[in-house]
PyMOL Python script that loads the backbone (N, CA, C, O; Angstrom):
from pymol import cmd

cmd.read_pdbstr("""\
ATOM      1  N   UNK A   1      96.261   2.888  22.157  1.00  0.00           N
ATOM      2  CA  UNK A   1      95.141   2.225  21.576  1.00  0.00           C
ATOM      3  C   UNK A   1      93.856   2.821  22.148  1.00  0.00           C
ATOM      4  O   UNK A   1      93.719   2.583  23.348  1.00  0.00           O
ATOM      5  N   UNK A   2      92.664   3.696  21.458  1.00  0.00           N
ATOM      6  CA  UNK A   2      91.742   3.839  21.902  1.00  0.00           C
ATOM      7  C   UNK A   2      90.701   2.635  21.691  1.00  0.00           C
ATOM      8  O   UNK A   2      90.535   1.845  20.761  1.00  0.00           O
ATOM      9  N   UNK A   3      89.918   2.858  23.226  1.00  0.00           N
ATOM     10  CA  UNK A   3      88.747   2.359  23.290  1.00  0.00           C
ATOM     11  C   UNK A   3      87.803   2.117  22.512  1.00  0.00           C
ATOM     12  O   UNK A   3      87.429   3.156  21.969  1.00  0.00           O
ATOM     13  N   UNK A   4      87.009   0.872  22.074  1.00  0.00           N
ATOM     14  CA  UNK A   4      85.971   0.237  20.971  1.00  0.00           C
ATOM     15  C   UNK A   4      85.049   0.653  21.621  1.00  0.00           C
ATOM     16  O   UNK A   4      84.657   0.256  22.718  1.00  0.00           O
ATOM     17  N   UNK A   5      84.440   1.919  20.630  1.00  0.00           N
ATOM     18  CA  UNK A   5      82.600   2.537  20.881  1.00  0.00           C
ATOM     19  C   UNK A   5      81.948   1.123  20.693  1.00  0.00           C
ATOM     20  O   UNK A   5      82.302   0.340  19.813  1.00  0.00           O
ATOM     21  N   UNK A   6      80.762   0.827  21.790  1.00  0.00           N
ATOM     22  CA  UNK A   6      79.628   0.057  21.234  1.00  0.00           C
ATOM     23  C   UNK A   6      78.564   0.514  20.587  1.00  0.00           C
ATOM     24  O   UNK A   6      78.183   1.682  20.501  1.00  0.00           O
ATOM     25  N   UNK A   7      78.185  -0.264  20.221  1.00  0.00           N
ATOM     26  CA  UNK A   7      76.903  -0.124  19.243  1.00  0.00           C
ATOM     27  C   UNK A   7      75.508   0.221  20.305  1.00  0.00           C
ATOM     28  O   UNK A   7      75.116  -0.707  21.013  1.00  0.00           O
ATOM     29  N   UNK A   8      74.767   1.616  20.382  1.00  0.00           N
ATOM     30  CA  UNK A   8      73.762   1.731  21.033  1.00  0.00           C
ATOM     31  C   UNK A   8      73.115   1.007  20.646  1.00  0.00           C
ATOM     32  O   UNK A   8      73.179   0.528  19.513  1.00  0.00           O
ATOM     33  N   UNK A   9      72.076   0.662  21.763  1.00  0.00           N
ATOM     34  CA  UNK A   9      70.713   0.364  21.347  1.00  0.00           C
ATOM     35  C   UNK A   9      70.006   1.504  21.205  1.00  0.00           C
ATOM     36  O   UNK A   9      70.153   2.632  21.677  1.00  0.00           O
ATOM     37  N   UNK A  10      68.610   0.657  19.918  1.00  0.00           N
ATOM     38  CA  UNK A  10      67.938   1.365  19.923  1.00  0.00           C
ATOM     39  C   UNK A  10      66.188   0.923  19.603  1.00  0.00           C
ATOM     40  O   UNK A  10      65.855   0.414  18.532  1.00  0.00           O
ATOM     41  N   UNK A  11      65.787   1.043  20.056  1.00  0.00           N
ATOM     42  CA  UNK A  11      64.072   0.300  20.521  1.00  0.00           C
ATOM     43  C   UNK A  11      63.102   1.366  18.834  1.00  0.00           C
ATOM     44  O   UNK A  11      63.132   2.592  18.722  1.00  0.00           O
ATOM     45  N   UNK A  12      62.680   0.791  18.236  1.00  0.00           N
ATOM     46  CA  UNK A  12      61.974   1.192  17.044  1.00  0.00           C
ATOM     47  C   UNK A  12      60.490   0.732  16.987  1.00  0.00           C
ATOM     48  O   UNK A  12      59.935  -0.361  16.877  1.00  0.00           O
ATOM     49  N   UNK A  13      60.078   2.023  17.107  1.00  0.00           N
ATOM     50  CA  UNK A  13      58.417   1.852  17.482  1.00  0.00           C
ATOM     51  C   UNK A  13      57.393   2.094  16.287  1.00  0.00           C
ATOM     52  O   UNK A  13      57.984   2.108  15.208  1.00  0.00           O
ATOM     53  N   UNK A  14      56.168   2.266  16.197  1.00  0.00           N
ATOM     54  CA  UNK A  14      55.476   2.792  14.994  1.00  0.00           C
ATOM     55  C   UNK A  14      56.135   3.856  13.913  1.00  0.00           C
ATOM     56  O   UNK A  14      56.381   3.843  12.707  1.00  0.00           O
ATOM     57  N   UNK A  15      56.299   4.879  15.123  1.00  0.00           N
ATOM     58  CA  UNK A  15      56.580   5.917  14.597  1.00  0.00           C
ATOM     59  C   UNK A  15      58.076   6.870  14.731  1.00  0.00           C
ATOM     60  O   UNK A  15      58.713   7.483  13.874  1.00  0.00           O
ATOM     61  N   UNK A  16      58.246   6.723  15.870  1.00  0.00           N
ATOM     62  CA  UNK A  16      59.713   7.207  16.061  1.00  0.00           C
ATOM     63  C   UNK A  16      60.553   5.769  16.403  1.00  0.00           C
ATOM     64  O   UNK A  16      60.332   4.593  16.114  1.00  0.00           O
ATOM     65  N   UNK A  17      61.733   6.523  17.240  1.00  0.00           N
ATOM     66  CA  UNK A  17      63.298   5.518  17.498  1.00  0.00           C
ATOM     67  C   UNK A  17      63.549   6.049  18.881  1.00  0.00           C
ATOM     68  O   UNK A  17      63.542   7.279  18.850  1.00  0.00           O
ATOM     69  N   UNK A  18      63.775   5.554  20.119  1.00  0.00           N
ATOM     70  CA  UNK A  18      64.453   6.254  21.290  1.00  0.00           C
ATOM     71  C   UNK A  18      65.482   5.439  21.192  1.00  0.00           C
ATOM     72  O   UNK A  18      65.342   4.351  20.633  1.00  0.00           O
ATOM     73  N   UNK A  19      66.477   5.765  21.630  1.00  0.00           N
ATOM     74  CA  UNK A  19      67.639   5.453  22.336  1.00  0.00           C
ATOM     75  C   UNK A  19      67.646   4.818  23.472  1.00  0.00           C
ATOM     76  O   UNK A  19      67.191   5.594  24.313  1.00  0.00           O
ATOM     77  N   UNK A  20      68.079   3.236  24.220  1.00  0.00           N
ATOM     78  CA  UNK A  20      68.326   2.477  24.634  1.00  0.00           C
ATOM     79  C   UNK A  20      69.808   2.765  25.525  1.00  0.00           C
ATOM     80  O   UNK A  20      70.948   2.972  25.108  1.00  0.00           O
ATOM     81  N   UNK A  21      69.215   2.672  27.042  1.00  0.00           N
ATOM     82  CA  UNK A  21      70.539   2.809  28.149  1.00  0.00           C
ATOM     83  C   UNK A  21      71.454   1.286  27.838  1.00  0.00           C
ATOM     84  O   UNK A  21      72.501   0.888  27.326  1.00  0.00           O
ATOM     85  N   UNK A  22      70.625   0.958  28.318  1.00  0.00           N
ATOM     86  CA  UNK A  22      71.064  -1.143  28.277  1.00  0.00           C
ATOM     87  C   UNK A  22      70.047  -2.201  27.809  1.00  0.00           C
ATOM     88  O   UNK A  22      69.014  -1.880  27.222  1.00  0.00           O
ATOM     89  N   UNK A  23      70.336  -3.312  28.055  1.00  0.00           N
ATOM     90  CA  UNK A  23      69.448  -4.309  28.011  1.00  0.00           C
ATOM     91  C   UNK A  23      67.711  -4.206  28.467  1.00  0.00           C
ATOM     92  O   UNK A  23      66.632  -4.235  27.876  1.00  0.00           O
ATOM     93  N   UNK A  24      68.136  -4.089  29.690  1.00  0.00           N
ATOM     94  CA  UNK A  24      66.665  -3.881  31.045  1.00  0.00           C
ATOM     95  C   UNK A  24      66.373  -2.391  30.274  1.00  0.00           C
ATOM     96  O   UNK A  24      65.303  -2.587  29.697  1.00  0.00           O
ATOM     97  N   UNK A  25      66.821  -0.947  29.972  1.00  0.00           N
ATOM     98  CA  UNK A  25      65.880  -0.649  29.550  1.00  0.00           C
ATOM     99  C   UNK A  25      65.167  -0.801  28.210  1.00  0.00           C
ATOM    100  O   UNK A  25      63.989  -0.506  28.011  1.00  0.00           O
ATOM    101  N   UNK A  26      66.301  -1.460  27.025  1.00  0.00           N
ATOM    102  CA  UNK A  26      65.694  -1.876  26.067  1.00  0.00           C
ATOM    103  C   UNK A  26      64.293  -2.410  26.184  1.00  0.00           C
ATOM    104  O   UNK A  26      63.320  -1.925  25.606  1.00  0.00           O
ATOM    105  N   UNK A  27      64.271  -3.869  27.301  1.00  0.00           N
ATOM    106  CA  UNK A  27      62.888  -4.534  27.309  1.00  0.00           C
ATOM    107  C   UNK A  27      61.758  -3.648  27.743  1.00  0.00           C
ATOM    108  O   UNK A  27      60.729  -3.635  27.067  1.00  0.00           O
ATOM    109  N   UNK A  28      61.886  -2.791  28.986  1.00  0.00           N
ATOM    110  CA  UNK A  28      61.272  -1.752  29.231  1.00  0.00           C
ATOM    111  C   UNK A  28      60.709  -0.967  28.036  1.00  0.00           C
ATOM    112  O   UNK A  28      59.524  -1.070  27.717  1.00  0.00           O
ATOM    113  N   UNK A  29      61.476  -0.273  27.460  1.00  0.00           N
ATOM    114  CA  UNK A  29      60.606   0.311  26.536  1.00  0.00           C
ATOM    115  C   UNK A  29      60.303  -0.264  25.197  1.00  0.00           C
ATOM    116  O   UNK A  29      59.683   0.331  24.315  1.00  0.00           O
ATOM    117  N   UNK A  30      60.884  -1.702  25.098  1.00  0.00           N
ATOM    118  CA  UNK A  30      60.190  -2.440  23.923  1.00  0.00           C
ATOM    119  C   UNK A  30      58.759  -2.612  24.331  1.00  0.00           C
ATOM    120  O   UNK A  30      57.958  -2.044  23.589  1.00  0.00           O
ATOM    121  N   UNK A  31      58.206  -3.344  25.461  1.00  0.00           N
ATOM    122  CA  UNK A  31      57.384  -3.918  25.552  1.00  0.00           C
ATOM    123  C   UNK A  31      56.252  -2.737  26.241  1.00  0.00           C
ATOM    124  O   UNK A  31      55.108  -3.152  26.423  1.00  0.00           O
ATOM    125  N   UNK A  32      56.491  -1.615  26.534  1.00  0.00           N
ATOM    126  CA  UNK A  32      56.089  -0.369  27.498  1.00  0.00           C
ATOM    127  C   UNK A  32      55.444  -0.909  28.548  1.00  0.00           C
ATOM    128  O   UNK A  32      54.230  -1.100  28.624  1.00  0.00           O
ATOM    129  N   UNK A  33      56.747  -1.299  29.835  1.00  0.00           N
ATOM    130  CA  UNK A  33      56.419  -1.826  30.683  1.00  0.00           C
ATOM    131  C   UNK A  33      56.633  -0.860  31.969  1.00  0.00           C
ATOM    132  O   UNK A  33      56.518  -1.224  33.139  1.00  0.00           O
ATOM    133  N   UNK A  34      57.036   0.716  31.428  1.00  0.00           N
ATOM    134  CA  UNK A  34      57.575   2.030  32.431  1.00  0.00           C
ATOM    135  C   UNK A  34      55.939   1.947  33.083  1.00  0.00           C
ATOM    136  O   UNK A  34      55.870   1.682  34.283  1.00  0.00           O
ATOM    137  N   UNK A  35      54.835   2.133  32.441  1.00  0.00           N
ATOM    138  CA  UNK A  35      53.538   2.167  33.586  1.00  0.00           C
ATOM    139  C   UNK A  35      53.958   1.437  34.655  1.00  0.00           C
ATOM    140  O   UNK A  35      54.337   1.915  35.725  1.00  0.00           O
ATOM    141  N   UNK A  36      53.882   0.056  34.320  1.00  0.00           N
ATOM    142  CA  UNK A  36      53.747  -1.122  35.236  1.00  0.00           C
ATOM    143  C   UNK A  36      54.849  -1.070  36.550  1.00  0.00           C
ATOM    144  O   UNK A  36      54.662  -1.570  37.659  1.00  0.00           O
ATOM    145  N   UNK A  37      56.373  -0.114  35.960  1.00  0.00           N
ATOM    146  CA  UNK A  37      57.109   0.129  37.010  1.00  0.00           C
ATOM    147  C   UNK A  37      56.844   1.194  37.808  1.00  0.00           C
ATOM    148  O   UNK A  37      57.371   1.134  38.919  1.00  0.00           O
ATOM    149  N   UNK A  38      56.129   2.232  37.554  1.00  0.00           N
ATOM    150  CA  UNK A  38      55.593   2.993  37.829  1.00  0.00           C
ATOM    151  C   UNK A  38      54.583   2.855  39.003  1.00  0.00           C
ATOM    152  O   UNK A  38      54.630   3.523  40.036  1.00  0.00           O
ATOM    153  N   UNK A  39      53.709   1.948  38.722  1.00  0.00           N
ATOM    154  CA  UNK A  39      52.914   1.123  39.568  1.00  0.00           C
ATOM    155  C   UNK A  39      53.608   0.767  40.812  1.00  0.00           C
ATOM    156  O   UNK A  39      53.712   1.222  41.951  1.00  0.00           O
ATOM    157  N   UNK A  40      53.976  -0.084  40.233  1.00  0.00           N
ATOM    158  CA  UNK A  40      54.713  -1.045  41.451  1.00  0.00           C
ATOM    159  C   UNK A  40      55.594   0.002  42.440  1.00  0.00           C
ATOM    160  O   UNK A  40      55.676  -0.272  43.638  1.00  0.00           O
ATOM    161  N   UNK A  41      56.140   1.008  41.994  1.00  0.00           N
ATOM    162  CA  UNK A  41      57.356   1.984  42.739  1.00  0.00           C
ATOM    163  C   UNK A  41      56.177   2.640  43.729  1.00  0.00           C
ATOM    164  O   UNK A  41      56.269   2.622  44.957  1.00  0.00           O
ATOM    165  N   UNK A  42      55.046   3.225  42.992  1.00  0.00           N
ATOM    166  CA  UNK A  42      54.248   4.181  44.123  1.00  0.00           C
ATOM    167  C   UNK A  42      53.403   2.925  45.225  1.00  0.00           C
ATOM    168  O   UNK A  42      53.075   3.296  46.353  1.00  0.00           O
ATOM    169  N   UNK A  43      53.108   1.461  44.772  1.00  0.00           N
ATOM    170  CA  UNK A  43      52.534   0.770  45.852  1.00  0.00           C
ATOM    171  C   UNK A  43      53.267   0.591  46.533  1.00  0.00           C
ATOM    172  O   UNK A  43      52.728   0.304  47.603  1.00  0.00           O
ATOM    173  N   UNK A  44      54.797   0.566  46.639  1.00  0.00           N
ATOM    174  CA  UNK A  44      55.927   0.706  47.361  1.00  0.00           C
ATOM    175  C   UNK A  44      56.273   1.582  48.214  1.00  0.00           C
ATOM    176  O   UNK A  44      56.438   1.437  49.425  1.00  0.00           O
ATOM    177  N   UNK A  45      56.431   2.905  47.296  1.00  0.00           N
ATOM    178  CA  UNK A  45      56.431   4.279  47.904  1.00  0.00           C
ATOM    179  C   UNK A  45      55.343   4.267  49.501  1.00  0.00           C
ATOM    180  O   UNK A  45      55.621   4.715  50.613  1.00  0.00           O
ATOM    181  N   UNK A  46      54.063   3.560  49.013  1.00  0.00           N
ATOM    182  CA  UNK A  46      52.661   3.748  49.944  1.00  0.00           C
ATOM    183  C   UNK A  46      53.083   2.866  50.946  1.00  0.00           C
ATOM    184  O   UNK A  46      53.266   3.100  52.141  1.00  0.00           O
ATOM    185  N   UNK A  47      53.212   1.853  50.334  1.00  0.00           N
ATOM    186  CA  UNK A  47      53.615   0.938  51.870  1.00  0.00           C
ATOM    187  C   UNK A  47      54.204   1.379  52.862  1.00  0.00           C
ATOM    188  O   UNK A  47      53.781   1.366  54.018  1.00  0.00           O
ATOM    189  N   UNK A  48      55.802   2.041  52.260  1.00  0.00           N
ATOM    190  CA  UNK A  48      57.056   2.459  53.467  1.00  0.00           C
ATOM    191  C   UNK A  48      56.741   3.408  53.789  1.00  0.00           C
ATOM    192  O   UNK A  48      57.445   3.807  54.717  1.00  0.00           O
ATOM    193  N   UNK A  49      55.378   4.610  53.281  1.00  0.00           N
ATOM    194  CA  UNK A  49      55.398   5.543  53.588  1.00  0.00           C
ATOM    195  C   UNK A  49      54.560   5.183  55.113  1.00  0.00           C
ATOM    196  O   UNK A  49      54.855   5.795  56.140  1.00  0.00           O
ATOM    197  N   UNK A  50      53.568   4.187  55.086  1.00  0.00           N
ATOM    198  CA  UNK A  50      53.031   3.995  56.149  1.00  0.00           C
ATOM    199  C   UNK A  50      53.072   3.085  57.357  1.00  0.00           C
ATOM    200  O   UNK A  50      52.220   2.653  58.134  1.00  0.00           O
ATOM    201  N   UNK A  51      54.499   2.945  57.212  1.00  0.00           N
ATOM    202  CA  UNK A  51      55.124   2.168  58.344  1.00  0.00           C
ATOM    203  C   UNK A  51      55.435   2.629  59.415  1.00  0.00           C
ATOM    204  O   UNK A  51      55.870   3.780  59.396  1.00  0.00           O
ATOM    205  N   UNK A  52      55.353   2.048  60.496  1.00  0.00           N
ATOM    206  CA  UNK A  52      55.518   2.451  61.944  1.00  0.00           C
ATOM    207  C   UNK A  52      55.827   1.677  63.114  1.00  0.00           C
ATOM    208  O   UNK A  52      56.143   1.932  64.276  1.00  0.00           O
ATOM    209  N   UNK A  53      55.580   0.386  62.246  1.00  0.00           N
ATOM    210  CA  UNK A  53      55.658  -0.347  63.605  1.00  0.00           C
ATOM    211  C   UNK A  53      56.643  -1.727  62.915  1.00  0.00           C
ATOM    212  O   UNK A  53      57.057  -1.711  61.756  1.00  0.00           O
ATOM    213  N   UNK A  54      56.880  -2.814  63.844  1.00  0.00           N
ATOM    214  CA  UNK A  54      57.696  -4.326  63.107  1.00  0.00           C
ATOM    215  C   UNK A  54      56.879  -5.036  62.656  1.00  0.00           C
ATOM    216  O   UNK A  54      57.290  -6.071  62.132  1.00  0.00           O
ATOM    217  N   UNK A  55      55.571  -4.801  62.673  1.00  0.00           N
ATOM    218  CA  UNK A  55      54.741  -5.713  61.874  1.00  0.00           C
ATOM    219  C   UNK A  55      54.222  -4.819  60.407  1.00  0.00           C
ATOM    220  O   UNK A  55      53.665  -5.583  59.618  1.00  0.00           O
ATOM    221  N   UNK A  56      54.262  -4.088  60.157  1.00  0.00           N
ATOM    222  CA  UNK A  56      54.352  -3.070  59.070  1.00  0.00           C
ATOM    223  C   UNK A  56      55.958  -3.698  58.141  1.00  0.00           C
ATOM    224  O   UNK A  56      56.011  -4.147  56.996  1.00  0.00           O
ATOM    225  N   UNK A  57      56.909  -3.539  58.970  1.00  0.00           N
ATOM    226  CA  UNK A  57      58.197  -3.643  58.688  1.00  0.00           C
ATOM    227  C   UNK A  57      57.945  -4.790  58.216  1.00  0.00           C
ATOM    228  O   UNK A  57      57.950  -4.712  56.987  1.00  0.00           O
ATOM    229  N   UNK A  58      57.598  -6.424  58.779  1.00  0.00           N
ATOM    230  CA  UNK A  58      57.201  -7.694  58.319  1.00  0.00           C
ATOM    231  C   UNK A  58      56.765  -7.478  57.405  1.00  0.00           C
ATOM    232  O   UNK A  58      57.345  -7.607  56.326  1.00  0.00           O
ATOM    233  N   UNK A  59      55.452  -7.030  57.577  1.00  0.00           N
ATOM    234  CA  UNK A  59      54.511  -7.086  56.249  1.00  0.00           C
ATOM    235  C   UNK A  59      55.282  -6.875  54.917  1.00  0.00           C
ATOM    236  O   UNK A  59      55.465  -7.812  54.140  1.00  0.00           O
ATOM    237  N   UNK A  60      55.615  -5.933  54.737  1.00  0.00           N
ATOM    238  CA  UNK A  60      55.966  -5.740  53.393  1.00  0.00           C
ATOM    239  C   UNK A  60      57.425  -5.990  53.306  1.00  0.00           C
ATOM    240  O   UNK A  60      57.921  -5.198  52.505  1.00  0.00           O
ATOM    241  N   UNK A  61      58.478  -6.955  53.931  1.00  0.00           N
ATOM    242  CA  UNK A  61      59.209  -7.609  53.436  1.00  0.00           C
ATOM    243  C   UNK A  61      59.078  -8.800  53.204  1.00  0.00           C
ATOM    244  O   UNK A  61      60.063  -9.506  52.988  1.00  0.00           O
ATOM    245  N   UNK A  62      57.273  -9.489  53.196  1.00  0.00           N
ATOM    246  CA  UNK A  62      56.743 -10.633  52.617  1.00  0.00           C
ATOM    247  C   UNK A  62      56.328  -9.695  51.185  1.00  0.00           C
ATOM    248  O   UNK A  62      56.686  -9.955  50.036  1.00  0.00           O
ATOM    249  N   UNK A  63      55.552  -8.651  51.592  1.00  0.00           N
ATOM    250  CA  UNK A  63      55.083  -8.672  50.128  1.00  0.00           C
ATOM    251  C   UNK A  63      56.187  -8.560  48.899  1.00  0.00           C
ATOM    252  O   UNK A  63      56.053  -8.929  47.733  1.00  0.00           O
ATOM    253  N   UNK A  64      57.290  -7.949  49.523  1.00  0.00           N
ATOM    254  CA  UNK A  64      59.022  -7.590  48.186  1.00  0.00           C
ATOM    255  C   UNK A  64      59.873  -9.486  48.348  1.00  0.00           C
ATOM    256  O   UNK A  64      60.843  -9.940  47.741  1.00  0.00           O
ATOM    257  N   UNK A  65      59.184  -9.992  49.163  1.00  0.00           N
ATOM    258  CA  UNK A  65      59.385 -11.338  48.985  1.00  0.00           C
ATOM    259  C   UNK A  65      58.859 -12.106  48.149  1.00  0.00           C
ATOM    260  O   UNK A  65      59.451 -13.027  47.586  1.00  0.00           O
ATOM    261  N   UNK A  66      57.390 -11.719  47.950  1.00  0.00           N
ATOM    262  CA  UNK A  66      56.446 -12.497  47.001  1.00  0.00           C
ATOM    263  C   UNK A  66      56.601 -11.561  45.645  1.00  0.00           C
ATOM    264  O   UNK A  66      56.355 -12.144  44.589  1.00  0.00           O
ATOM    265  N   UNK A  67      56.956 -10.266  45.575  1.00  0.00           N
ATOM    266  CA  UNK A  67      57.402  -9.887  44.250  1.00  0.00           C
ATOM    267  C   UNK A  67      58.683 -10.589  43.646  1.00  0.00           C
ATOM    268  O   UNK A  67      58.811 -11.162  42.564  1.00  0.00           O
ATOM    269  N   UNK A  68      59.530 -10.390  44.592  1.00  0.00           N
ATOM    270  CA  UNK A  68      60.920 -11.085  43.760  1.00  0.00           C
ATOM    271  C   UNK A  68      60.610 -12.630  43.721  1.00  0.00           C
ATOM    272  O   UNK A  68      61.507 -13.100  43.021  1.00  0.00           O
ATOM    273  N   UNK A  69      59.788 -13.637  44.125  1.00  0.00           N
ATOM    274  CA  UNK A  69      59.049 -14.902  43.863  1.00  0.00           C
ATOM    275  C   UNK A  69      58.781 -14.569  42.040  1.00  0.00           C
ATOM    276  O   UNK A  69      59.289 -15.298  41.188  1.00  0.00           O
ATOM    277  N   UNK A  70      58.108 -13.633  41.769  1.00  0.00           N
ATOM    278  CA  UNK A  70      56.789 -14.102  41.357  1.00  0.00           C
ATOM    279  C   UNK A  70      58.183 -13.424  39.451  1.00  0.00           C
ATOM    280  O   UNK A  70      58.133 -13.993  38.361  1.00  0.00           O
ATOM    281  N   UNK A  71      59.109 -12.223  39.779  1.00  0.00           N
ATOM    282  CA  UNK A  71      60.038 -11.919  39.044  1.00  0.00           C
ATOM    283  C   UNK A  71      61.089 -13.245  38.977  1.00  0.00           C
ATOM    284  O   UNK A  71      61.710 -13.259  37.915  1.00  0.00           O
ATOM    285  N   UNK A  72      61.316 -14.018  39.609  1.00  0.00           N
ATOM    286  CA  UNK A  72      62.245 -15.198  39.658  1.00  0.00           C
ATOM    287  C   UNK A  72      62.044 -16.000  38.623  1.00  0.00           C
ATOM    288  O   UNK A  72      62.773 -16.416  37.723  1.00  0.00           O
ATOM    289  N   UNK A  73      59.894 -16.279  39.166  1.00  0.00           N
ATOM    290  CA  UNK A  73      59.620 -17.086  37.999  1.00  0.00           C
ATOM    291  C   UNK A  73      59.330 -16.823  37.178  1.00  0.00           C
ATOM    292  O   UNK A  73      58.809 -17.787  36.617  1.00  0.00           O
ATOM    293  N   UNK A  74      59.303 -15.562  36.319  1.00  0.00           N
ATOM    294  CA  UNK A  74      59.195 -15.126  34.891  1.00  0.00           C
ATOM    295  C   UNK A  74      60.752 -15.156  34.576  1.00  0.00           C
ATOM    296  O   UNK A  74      60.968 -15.505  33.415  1.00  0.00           O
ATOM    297  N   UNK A  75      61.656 -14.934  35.168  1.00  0.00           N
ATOM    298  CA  UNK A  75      63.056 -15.334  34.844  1.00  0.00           C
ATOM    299  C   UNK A  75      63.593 -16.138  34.482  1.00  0.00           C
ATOM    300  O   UNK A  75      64.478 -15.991  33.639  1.00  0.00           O
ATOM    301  N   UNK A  76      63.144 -17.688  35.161  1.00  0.00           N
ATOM    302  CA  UNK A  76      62.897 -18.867  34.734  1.00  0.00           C
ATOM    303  C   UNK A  76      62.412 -19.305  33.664  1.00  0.00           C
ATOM    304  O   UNK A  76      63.017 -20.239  33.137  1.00  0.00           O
ATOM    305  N   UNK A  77      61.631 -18.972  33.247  1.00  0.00           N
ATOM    306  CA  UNK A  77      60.104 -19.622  32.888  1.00  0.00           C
ATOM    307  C   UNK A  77      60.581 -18.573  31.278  1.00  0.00           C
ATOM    308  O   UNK A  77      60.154 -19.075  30.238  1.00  0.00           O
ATOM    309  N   UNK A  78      61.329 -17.346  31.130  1.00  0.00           N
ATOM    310  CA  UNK A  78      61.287 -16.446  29.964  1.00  0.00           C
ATOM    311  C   UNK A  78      62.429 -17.138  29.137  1.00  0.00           C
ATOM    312  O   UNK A  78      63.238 -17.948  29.590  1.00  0.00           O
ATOM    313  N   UNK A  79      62.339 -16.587  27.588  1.00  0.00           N
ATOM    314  CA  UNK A  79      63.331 -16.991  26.724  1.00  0.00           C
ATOM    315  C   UNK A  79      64.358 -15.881  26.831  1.00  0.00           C
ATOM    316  O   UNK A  79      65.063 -15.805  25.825  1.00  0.00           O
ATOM    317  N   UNK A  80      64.643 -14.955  27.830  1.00  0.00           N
ATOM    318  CA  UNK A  80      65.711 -14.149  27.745  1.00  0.00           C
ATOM    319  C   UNK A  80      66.574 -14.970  28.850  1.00  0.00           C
ATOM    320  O   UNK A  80      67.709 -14.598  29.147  1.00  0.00           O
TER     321      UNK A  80
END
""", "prot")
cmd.dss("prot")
cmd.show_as("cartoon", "prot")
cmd.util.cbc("prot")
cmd.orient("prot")
């Protein structure tokens, strides 16, 4: 018995069609939210790049604390 192909996704914009990995990137590039991750990865990138000490280390496992807060409650709070 072979394996049942699924049905790709696929995200349909003005003008063209891309192709869809999964879900998460479906919404990603439905809504063109790749800047915004983009963002967030290099204020990240900046932070760990300038760590050195345990209060550095603190610091910004409040701030990936108050991100996954603030992602929780759009999780909550969303109709997906």
């Amino acid at each position: 018995m072979s394996a049942k192909i699924k049905n790709p996704l696929y995200v349909v914009k003005e003008d063209h069609v891309e192709k869809a990995s999964g879900l998460f990137d479906l919404l990603i590039k439905k809504f063109n939210l790749a800047p915004v991750f983009e963002i967030l990865m290099n204020i990240l990138k900046m932070l760990l790049d300038n760590v050195q000490t345990y209060q550095g280390v603190k610091m910004i496992n409040e701030y990936l604390d108050f991100l996954n807060k603030k992602f929780q409650l759009f999780k909550n709070f969303s109709i997906i």
